[in-house]
C-alpha positions, 0 to 999 in steps of 0.5 A: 500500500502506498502511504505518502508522508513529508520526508521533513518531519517524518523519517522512515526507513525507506528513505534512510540511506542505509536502508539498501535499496539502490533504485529507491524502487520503493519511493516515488515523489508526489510533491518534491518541492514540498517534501511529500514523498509516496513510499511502499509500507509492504516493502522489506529491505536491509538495515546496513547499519542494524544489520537485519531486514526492516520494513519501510514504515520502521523509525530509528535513531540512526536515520540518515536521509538520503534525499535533501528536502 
């Protein structure tokens, strides 16, 4: 299911850069200029820096974005 969010104040681990996903086949933008972003609550990718699978919805502390609102 697609969920759309504000990348600025809201950090999943979909757009976490250690999340791999290298073709960010999971993200899409709907309003960029404003920071609204659509991602894939389904999806399951690995933690690079947990070390261990998590879904794109998952909030951490070591989140580090990969795109600049």
């Amino acid at each position: 299911m697609q969920r759309a969010i504000n990348i600025r104040t809201d950090h999943r681990c979909a757009f976490c850069q250690h999340w791999y996903d290298p073709m960010n086949s999971a993200i899409r933008p709907i309003r960029p200029q404003n920071g609204v972003w659509e991602y894939d609550d389904r999806a399951i990718n690995y933690c690079q820096k947990m070390r261990l699978d998590r879904p794109a919805n998952r909030c951490c502390k070591d989140f580090a974005g990969k795109i600049q609102p």
